[in-house]
VEXDREN-2710 file (C-alpha; in Angstrom, 1 decimal):
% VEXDREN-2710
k/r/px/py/pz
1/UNK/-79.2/55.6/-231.2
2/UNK/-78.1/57.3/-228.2
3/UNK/-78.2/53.7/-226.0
4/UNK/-75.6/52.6/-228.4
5/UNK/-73.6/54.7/-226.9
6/UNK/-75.2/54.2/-223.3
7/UNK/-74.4/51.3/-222.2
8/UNK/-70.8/51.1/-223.4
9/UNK/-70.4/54.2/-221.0
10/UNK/-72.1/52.9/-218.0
11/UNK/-69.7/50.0/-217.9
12/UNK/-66.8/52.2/-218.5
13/UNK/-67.6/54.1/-215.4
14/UNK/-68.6/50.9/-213.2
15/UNK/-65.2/49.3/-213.6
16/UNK/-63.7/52.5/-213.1
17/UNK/-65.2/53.0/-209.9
18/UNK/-64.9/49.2/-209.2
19/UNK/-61.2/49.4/-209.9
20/UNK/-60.8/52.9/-207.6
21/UNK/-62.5/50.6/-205.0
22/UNK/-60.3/47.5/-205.3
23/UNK/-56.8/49.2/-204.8
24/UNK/-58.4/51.4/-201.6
25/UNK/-57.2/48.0/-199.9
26/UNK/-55.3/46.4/-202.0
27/UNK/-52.1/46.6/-203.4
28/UNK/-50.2/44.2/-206.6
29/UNK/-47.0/44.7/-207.3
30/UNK/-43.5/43.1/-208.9
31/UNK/-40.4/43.1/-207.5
32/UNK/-37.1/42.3/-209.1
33/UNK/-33.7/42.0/-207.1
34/UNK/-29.9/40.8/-207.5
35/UNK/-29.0/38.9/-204.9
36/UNK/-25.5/37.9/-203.2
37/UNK/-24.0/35.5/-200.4
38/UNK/-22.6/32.2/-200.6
39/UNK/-24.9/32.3/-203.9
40/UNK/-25.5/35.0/-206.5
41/UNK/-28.3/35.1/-208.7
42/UNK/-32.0/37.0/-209.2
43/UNK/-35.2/37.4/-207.2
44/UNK/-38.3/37.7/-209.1
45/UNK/-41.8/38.2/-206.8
46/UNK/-45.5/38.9/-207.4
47/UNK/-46.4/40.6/-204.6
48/UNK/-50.4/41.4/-202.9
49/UNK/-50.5/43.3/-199.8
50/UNK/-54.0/43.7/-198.3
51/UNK/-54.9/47.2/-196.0
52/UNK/-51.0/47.8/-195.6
53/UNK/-51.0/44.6/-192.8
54/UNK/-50.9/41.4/-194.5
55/UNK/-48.9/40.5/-197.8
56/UNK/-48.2/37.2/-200.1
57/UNK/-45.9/36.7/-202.1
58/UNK/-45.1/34.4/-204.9
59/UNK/-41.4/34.2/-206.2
60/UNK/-39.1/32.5/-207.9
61/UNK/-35.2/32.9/-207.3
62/UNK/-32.2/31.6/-209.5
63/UNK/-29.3/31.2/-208.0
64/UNK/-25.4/29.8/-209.3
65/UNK/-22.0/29.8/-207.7
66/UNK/-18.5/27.9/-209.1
67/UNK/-18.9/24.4/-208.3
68/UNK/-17.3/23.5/-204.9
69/UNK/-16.5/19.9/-206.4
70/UNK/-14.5/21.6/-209.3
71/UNK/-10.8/19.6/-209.3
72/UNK/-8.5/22.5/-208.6
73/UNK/-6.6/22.0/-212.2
74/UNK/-9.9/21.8/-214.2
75/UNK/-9.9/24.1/-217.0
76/UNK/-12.6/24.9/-219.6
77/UNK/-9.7/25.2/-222.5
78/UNK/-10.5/27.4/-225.6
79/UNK/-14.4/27.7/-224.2
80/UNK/-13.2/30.1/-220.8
81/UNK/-10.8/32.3/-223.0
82/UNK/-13.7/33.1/-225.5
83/UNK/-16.7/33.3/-223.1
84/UNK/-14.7/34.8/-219.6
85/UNK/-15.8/30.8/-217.5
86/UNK/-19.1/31.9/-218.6
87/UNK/-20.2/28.3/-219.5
88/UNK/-18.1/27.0/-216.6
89/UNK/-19.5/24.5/-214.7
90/UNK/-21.7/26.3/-211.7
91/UNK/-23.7/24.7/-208.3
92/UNK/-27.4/26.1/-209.9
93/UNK/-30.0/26.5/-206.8
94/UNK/-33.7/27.1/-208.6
95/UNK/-36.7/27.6/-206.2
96/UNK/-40.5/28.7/-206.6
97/UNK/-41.7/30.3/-203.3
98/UNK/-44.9/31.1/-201.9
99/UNK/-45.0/32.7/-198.6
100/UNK/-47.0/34.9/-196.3
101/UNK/-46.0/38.2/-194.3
102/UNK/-47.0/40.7/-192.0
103/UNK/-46.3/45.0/-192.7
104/UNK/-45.2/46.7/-190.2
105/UNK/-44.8/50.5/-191.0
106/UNK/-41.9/52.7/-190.2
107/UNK/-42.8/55.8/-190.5
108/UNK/-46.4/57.6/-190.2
109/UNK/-46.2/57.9/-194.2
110/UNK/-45.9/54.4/-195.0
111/UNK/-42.7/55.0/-197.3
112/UNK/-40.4/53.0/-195.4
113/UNK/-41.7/49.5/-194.0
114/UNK/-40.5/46.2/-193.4
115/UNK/-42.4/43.4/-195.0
116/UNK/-41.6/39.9/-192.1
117/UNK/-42.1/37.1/-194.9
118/UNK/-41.8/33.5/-194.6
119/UNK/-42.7/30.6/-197.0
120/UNK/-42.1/27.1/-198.6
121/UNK/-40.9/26.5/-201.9
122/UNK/-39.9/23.7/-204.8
123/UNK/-36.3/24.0/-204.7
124/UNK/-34.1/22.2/-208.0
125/UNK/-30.9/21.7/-207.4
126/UNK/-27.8/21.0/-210.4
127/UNK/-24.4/20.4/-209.8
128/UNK/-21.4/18.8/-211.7
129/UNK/-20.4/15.2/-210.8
130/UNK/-18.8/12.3/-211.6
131/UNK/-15.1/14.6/-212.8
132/UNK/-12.8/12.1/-214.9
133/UNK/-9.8/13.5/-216.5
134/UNK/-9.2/13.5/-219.9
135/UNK/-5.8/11.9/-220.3
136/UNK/-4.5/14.0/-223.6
137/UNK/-7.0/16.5/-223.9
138/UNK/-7.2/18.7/-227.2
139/UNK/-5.2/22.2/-227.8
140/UNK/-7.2/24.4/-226.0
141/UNK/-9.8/21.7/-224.7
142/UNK/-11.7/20.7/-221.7
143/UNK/-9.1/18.6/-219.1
144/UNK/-11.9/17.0/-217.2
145/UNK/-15.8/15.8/-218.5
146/UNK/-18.3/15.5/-216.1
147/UNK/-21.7/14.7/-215.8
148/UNK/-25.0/16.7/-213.7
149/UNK/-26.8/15.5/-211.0
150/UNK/-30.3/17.0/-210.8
151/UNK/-32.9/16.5/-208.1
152/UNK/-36.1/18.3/-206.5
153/UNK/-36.3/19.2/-202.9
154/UNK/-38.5/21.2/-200.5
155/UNK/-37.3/24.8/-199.3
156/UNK/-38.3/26.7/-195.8
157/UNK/-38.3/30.5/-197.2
158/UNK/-37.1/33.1/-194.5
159/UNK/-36.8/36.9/-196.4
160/UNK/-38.0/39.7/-194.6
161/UNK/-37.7/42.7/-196.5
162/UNK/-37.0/46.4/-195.9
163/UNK/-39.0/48.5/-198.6
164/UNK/-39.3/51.7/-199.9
165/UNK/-42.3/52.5/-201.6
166/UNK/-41.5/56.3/-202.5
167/UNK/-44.3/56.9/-204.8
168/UNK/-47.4/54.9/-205.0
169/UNK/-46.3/53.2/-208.2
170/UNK/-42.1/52.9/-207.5
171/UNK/-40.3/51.7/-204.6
172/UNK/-36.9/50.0/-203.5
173/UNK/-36.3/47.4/-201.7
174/UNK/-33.8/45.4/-199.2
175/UNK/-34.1/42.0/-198.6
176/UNK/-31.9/39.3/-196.6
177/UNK/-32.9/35.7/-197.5
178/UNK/-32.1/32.4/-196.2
179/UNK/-33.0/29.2/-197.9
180/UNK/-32.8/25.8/-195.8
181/UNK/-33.8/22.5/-197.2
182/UNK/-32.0/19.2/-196.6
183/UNK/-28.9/19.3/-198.6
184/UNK/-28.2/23.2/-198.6
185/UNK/-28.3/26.4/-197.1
186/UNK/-28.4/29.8/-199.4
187/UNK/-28.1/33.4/-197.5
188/UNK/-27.5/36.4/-198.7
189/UNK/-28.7/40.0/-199.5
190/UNK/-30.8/41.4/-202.5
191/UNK/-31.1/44.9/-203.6
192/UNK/-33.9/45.5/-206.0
193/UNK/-36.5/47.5/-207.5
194/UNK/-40.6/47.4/-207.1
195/UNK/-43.1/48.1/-209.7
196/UNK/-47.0/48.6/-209.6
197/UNK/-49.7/49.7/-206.9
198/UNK/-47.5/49.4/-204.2
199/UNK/-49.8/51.5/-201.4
200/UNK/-53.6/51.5/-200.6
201/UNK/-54.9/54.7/-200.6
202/UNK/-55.8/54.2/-196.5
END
């Protein structure tokens, strides 16, 4: 009866220890971050750091601004005055980001540390195109149509970021980014929050 009960408790304390042993140089963790420059958007990142030297990151950021090929009388009729422009057309910069970093620590604690990242990345690109006017447009209606041009490109990934691990499990973070591929450049400046086993216990 009693190796019923064995077992079950065995393994319990195996991965327990196991898992105690894991993070002791390891640390997971998720970061999330609003971001503004020429762009403004959202930074999403899985993040593994190994002995508080080396980290990777995967990450995804979404990114809009107004359209620079927006005629300068276009307007979105009944659709802006409801929704604020919300469904305006925007310039939409997508990318998914993997990229590899050194930790350099700032203080003897490790609370404060800058995390030098650099990557590649899928970026999708979406802007407005083709703009014809509509000749008599309806009360309150769209002045212009237009059509989107979509396309896939690859990104080089610069974002070192400033963190701030105050606890082991809850940090915050500051991170300048610049995206370059072939058709565009994003820069600008996140502030964001980080979630999960942010420190080693070394």
């Amino acid at each position: 009866m009693y190796k019923k009960f064995l077992l079950p408790i065995i393994v319990c304390f195996a991965l327990q220890n196991a898992n105690a042993q894991f993070f002791e140089n390891h640390a997971i963790y998720a970061t999330t971050a609003g971001q503004a420059g020429n762009y403004f958007g959202t930074d999403l990142n899985l993040n593994y750091v190994y002995k508080e030297k080396y980290s990777v990151r995967l990450g995804y950021t979404g990114n809009i601004r107004e359209a620079e090929s927006t005629p300068g009388d276009y307007t979105g009729g009944l659709t802006d005055l409801v929704f604020f422009e919300f469904f305006k057309p925007y310039d939409e910069l997508h990318s998914f980001n993997l990229s590899l970093g050194r930790i350099i620590k700032l203080n003897d604690k490790g609370s404060i540390r800058l995390n030098l990242s650099a990557g590649l990345g899928l970026v999708r690109i979406k802007e407005p195109t083709n703009w014809q006017a509509v000749e008599n447009p309806a009360y309150l209606g769209n002045n212009y149509t237009y059509d989107f041009k979509e396309y896939n490109t690859l990104n080089f990934v610069f974002n070192p970021k400033i963190e701030f691990p105050f606890t082991r499990y809850y940090g915050l973070s500051l991170s300048p980014m610049v995206q370059v591929n072939k058709d565009r450049v994003y820069f600008g400046i996140g502030i964001g929050h980080m979630f999960g086993v942010l420190r080693s216990k070394n």
